[in-house]
C-alpha positions as CSV (number, residue, x, y, z in Angstrom):
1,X,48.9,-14.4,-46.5
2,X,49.4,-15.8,-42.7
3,X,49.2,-12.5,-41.1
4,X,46.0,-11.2,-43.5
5,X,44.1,-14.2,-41.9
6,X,45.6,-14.0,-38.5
7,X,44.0,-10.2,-39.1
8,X,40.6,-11.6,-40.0
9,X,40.1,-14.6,-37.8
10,X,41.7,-12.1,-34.8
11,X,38.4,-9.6,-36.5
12,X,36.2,-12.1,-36.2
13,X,36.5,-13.0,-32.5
14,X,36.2,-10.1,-32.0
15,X,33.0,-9.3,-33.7
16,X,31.6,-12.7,-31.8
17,X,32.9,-11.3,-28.6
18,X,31.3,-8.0,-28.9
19,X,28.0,-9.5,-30.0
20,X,28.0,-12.3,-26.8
21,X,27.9,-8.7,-25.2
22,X,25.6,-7.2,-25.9
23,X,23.4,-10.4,-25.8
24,X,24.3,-10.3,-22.4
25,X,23.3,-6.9,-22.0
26,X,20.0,-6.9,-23.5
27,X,18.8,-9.9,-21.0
28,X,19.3,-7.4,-18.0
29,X,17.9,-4.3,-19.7
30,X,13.9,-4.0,-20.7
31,X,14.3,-2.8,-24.9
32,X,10.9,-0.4,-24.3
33,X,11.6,0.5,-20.3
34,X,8.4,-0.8,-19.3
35,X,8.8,-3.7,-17.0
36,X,6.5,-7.2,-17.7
37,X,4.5,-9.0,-15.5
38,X,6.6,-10.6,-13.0
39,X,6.4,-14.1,-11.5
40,X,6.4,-14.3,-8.0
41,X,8.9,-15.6,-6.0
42,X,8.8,-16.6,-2.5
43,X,11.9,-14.7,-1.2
44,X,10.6,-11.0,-1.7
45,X,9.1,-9.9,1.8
46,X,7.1,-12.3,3.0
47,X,5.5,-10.3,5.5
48,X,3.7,-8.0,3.2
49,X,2.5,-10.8,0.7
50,X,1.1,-12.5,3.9
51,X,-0.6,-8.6,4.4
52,X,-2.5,-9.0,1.2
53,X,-3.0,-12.7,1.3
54,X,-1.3,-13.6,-2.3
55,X,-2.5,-17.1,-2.6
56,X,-6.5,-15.5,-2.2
57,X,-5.4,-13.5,-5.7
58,X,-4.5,-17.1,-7.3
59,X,-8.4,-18.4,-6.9
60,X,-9.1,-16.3,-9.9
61,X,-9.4,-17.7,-13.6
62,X,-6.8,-15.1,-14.8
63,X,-2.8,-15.4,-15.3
64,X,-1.9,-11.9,-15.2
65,X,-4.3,-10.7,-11.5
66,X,-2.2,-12.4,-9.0
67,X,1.6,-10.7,-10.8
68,X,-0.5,-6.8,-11.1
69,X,-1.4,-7.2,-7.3
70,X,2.4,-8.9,-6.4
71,X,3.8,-5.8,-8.8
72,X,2.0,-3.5,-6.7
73,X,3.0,-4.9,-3.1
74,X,6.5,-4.4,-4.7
75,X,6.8,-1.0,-6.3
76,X,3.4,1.2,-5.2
77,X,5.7,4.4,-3.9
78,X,2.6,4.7,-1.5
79,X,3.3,1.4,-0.1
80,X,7.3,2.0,-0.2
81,X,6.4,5.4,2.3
82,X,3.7,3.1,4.4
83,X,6.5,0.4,5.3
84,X,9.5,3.4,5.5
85,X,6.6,5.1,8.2
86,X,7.3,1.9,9.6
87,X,10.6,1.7,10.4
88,X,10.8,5.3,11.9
89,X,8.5,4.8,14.4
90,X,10.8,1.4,15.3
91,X,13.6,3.9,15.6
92,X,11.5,5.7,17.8
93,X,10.8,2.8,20.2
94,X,14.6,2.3,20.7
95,X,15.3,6.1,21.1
96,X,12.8,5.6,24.0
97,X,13.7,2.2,25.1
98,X,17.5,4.0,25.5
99,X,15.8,6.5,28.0
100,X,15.5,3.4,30.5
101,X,19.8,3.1,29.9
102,X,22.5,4.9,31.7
103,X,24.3,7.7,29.3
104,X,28.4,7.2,29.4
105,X,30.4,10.0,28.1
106,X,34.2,10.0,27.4
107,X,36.0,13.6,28.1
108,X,39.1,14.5,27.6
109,X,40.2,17.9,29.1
110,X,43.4,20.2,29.0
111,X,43.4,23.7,31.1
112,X,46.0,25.5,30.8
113,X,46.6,28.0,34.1
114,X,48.4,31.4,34.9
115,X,48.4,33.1,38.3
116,X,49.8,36.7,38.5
117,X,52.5,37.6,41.0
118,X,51.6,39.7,44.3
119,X,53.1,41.2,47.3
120,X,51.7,39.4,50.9
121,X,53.2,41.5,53.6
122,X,56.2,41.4,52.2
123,X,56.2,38.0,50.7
124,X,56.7,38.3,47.3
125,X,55.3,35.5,45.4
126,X,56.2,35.4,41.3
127,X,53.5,34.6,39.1
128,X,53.3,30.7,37.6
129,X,51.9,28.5,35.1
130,X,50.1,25.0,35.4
131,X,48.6,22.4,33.2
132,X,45.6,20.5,34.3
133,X,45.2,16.8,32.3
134,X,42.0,15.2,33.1
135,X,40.0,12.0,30.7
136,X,37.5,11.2,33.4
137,X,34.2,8.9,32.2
138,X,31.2,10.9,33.1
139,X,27.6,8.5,33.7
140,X,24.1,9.5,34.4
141,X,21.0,7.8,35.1
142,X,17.7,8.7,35.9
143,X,16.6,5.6,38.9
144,X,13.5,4.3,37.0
145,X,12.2,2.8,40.5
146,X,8.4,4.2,39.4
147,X,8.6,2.6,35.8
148,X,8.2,5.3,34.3
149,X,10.2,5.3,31.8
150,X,9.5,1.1,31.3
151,X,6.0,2.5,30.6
152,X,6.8,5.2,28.1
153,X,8.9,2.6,25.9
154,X,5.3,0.3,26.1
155,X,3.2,3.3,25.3
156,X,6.1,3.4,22.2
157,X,5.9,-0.5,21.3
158,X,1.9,0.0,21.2
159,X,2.1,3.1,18.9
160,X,4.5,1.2,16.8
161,X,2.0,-1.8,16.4
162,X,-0.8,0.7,15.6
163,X,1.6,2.1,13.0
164,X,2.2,-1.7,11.4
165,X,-1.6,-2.7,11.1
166,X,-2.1,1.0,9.3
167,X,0.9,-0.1,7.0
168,X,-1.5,-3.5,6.5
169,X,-4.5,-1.5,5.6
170,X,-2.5,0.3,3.1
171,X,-1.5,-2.6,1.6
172,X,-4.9,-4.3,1.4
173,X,-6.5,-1.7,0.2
174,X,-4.4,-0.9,-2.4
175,X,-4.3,-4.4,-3.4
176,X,-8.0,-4.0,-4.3
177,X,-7.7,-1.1,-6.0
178,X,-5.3,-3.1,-8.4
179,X,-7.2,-5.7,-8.4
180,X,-11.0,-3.3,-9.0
181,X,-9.1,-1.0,-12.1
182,X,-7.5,-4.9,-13.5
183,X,-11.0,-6.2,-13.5
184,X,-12.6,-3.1,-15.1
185,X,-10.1,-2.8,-17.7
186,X,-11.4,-6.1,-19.1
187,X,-14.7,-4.8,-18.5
188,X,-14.1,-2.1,-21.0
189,X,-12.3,-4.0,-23.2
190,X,-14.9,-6.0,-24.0
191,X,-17.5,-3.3,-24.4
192,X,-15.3,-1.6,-26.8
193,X,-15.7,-4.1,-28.8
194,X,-19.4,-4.7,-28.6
195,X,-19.8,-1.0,-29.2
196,X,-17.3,-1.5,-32.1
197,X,-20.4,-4.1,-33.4
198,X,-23.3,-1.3,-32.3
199,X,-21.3,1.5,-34.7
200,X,-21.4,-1.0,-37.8
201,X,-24.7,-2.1,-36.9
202,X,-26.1,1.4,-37.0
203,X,-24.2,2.7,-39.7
204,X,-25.4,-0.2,-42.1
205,X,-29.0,0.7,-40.6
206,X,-28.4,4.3,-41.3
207,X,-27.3,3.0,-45.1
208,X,-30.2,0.9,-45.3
209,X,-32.4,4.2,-44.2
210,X,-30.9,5.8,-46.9
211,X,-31.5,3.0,-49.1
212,X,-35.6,3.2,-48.4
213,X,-35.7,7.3,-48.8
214,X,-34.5,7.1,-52.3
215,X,-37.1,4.3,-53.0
216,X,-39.5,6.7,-51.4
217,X,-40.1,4.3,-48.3
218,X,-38.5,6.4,-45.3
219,X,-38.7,10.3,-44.4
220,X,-35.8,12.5,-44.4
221,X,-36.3,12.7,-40.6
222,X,-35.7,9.3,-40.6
223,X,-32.7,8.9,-42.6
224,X,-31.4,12.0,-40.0
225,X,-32.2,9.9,-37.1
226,X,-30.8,7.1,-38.3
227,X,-27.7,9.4,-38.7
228,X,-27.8,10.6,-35.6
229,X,-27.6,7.3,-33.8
230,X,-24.7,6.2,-35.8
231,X,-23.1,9.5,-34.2
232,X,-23.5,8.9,-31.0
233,X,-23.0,5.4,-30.8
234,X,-19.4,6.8,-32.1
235,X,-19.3,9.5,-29.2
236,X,-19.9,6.7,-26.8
237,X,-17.0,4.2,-28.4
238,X,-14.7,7.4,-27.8
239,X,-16.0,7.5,-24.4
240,X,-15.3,4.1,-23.6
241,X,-11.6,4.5,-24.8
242,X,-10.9,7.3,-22.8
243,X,-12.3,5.3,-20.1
244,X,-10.2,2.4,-20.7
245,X,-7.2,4.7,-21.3
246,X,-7.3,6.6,-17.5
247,X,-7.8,2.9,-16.4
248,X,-4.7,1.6,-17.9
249,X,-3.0,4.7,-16.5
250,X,-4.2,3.7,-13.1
251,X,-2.5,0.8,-12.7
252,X,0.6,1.6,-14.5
253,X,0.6,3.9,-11.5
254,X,-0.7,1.6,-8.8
255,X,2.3,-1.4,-9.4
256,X,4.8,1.4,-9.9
257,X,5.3,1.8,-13.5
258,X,5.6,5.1,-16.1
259,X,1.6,5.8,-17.5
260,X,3.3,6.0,-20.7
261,X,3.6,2.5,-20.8
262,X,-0.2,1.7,-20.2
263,X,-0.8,0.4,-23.3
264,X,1.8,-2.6,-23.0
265,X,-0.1,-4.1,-20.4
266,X,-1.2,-7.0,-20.9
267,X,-4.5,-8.6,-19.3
268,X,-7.2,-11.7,-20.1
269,X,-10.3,-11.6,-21.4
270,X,-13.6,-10.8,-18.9
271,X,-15.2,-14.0,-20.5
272,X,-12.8,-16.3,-19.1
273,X,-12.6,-14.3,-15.6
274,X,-13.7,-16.3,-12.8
275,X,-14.1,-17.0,-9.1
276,X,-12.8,-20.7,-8.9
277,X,-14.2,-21.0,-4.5
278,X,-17.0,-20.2,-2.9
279,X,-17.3,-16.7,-1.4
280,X,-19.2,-18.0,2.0
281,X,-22.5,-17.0,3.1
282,X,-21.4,-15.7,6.1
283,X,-18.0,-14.5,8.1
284,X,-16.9,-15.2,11.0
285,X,-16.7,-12.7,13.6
286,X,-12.9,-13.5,14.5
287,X,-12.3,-11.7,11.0
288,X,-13.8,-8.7,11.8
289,X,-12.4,-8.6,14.5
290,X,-9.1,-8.9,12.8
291,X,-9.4,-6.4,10.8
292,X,-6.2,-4.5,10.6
293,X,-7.9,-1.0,11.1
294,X,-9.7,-2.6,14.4
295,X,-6.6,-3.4,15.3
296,X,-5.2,-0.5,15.0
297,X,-7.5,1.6,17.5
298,X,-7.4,-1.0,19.9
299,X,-3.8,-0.8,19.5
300,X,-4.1,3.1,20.1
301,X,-6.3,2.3,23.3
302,X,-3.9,0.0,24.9
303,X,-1.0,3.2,24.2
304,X,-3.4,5.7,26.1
305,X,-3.9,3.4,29.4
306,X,0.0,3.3,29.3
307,X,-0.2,6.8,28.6
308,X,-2.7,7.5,31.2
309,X,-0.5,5.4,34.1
310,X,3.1,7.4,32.5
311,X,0.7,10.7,33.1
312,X,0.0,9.9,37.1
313,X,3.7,8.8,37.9
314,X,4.8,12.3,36.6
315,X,3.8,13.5,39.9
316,X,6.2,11.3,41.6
317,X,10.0,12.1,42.4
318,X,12.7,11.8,39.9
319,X,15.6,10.4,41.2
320,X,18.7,10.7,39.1
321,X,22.5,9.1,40.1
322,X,25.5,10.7,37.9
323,X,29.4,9.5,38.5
324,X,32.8,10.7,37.1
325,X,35.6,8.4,37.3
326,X,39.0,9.2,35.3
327,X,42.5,10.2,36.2
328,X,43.3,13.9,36.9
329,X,46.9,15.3,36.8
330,X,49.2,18.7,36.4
331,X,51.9,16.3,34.8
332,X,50.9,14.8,31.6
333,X,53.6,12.2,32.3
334,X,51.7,11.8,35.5
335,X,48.0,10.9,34.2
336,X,47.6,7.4,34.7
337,X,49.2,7.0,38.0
338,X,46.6,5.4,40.6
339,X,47.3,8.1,43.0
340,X,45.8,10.5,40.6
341,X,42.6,8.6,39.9
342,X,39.6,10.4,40.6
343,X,36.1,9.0,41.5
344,X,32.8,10.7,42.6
345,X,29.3,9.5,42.6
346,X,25.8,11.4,43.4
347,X,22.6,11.3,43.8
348,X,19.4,13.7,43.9
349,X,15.9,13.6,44.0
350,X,13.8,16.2,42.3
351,X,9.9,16.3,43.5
352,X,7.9,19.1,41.6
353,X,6.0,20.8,43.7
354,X,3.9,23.6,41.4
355,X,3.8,23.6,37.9
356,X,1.0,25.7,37.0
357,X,-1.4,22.8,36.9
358,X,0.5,21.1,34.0
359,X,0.8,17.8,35.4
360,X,-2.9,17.7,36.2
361,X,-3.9,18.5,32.8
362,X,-1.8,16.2,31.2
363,X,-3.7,14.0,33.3
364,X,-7.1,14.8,32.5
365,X,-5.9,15.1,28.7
366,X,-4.7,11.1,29.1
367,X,-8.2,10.5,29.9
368,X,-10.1,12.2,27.8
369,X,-8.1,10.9,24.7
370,X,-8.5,7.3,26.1
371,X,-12.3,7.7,25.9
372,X,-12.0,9.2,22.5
373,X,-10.1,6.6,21.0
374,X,-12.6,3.9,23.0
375,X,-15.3,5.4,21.0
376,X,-13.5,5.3,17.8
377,X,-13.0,1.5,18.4
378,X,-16.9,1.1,18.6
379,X,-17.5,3.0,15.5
380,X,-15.1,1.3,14.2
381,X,-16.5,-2.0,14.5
382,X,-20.0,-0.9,13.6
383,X,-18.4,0.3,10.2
384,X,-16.8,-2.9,9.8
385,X,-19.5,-5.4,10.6
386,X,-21.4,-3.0,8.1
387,X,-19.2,-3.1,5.0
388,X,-19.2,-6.8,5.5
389,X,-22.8,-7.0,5.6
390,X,-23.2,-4.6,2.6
391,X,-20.6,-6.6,0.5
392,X,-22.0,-10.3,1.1
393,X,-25.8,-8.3,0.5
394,X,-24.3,-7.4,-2.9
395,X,-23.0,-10.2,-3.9
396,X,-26.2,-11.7,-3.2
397,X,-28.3,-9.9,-5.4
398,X,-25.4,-8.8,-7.9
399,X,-25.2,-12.7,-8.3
400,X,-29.3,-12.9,-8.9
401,X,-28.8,-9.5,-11.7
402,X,-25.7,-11.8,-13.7
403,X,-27.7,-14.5,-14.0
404,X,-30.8,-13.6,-15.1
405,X,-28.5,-11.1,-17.5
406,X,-26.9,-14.1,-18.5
407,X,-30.4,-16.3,-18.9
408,X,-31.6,-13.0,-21.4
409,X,-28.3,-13.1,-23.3
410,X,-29.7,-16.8,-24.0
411,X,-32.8,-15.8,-25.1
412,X,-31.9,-13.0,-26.8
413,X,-29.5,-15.1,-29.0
414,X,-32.5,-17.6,-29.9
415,X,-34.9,-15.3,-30.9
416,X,-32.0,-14.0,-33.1
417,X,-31.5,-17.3,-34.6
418,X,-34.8,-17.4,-35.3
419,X,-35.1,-14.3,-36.9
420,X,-31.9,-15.1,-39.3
421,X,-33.8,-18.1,-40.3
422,X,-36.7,-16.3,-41.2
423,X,-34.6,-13.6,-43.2
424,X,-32.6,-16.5,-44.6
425,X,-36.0,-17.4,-45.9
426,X,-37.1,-14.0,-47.4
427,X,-39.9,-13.7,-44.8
428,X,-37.8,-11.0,-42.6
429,X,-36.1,-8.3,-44.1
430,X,-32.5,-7.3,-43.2
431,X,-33.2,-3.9,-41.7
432,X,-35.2,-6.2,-38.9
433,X,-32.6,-8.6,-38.5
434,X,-30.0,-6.1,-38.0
435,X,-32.4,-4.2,-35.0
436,X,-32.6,-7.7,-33.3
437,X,-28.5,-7.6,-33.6
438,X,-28.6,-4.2,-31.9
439,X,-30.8,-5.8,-29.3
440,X,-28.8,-8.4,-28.9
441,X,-25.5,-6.5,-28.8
442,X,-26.9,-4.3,-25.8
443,X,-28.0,-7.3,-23.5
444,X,-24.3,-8.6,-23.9
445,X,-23.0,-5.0,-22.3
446,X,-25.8,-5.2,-19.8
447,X,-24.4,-8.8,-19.0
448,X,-20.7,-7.6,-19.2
449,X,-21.8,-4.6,-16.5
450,X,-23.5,-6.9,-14.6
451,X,-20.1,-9.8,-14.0
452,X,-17.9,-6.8,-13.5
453,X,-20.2,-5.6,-10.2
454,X,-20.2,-9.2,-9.2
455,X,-16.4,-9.8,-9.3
456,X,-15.7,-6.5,-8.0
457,X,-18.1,-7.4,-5.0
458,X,-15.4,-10.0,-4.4
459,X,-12.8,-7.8,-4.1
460,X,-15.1,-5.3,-1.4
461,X,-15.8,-8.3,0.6
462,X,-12.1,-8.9,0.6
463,X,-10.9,-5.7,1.5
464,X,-13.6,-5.6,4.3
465,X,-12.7,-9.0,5.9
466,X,-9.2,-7.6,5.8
467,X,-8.2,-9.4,3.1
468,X,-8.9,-12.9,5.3
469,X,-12.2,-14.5,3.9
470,X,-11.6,-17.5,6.0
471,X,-10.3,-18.4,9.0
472,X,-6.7,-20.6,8.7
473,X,-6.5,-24.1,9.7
474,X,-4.6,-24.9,12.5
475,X,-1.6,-26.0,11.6
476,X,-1.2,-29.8,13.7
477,X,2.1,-29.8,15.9
């Protein structure tokens, strides 16, 4: 009896054991593979949630915006290669930063030697053998008295900020795309469901058609255009849902995630979305001048006048020094005495004198890019002063179309309170209180469309200020 419940209780540990593993187990692993919203936490790269400006994302009504735009600073793979991009070209700065450093090499050499044996007049010499030892330390360096190479490693440091503010604009404007597909998801959610209300509405007016042709009070041609418009209110619900589907499979893609798990996302509603600051009336030109694709060019400028200076000094002299120092001997048991200890240093100057009118070229090619990019940088800011014009123009009169949208969505929904008190009283029919529904129904969409361009106009200005909308405060000392 002691040893059957020694058996059990040992069982049932066991079973307790095993199931406090798998608990454990399950907290680590997602059950359907498609990872939740995350909360944000402040140690995850700080740099890149300063790119997109994270706490801008938290002045919107909505508790799921802010984590979709953090998830997709985290995962995007397109954001991944932008930052990887990166670090090569910091790799590169230090492989040409080591130009301006002397090279030391280690060698370690063994020759092995064999003279044949010969007859001088008369002297008869036998033939020998020899070992040569040698682990000298070889060093070269290339004098850079010009700067030359000092310049090429700025030129590198300037096309490696160039390459950071690109990997900035990728990140911003990725960020709004999240943000534009998030905000438009909840558009079409909630135009499904008004078109959900359009479909019964015009199926019971297609039944109440039906319901006048047998009583000899509607055409057949009515009853088959009443039909009809049942249809394709149907064909554009399925439309919408597809819609909403390649939507959903957008951002599964943009924060990094499998499309097939689109339909576990979870978002707000586009009634409660909101912008909870002022968007000002006007930004500052410091901003747009900030912009990290301004930057960028003028980044690429500053590389070709280094470029153009590294271009001129290539006609000067290179002068390059090279030493060996290490012990030579024919006895290995002999390497390291001092008396064997070899040392040479030497120096030579190498002045090109015709290369086919390379150097010249090069020159004139320095030049020629420098004014190129110096008219980029011009366009540039043209385009951006534009798209921040254009966005704060939209907003303007996108704001004007939402409300007066909104102000007929009012209207709309007394005159249909009126007319349910007149069918109520027997004075309206219900075939003309449903077509007032309808009406009604439609102005809702029309004021669902007309939000959505407003908050998206939010999310261009955004983009176009760089993802700054205001300057900092100075922080005091």
């Amino acid at each position: 009896m002691w040893q059957e419940r020694r058996a059990l209780a040992m069982k049932t540990v066991s079973k307790r054991f095993f199931a406090c593993f798998i608990c454990v187990l399950l907290a680590f692993l997602p059950l359907s593979g498609c990872a939740k919203p995350q909360k944000i936490s402040a140690g995850v790269s700080d740099y890149r949630l300063d790119y997109v400006n994270i706490d801008w994302w938290g002045n919107f009504s909505d508790p799921y915006i802010k984590e979709y735009v953090f998830k997709t600073v985290s995962n995007n793979h397109d954001l991944k290669i932008a930052t990887l991009r990166t670090k090569e070209f910091y790799q590169n700065m230090k492989i040409t930063f080591a130009k301006e450093l002397p090279t030391v090499n280690f060698l370690a050499n063994y020759v092995r030697i064999r003279t044949p044996g010969f007859d001088f007049n008369g002297l008869i010499l036998d033939n020998t053998s020899s070992n040569i030892f040698s682990i000298p330390l070889m060093a070269q360096y290339e004098a850079d008295i010009f700067l030359k190479n000092h310049d090429k490693t700025k030129s590198a440091k300037k096309e490696l900020e160039a390459v950071r503010f690109q990997e900035k604009s990728s990140y911003i404007s990725l960020a709004a795309a999240a943000g534009t597909a998030y905000i438009n998801i909840l558009r079409l959610d909630k135009t499904i469901k008004l078109q959900e209300e359009i479909v019964k509405v015009r199926k019971r007016v297609w039944e109440l058609t039906e319901d006048r042709y047998k009583l000899g009070l509607a055409s057949t041609f009515d009853t088959t255009a009443r039909n009809q418009q049942h249809t394709m209110a149907i064909v554009v619900l399925n439309d919408l849902k597809k819609q909403r589907a390649e939507l959903l499979h957008e951002l599964s893609v943009l924060i990094g995630e499998s499309p097939t798990c689109a339909d576990g996302l979870v978002r707000g509603n586009l009634d409660d979305f909101e912008y909870k600051k002022e968007i000002p009336a006007e930004i500052s030109s410091k901003i747009v001048f900030s912009r990290p694709d301004l930057m960028e060019t003028e980044a690429k400028l500053q590389k070709a006048k280094i470029d153009i200076r590294v271009a001129r000094k290539e006609f000067l002299p290179t002068i390059s020094i090279a030493g060996i120092a290490g012990f030579t001997a024919l006895d290995l048991s002999k390497l390291f005495d001092w008396d064997q200890f070899l040392a040479l240093v030497a120096a030579g100057a190498v002045q090109k004198l015709f290369t086919g009118g390379r150097l010249v070229s090069g020159l004139k090619k320095q030049k020629i890019l420098y004014q190129e990019l110096f008219e980029e940088y011009k366009q540039r800011d043209l385009q951006a002063i534009q798209e921040i014009n254009d966005s704060l123009c939209a907003i303007k009169y996108d704001t004007k179309t939402d409300k007066a949208n909104e102000e007929k969505v009012k209207l709309e929904k007394y005159n249909y309170g009126l007319i349910n008190l007149r069918y109520e009283s027997g004075i309206t029919s219900d075939f003309d209180r449903i077509q007032f529904l309808e009406n009604l129904i439609v102005l809702e969409k029309e004021k669902a469309d007309s939000k959505t361009r407003r908050l998206i106009d939010y999310l261009s200005l955004y983009k176009a200020a760089g993802g700054v909308l205001e300057i900092p405060a100075q922080k005091s000392p």
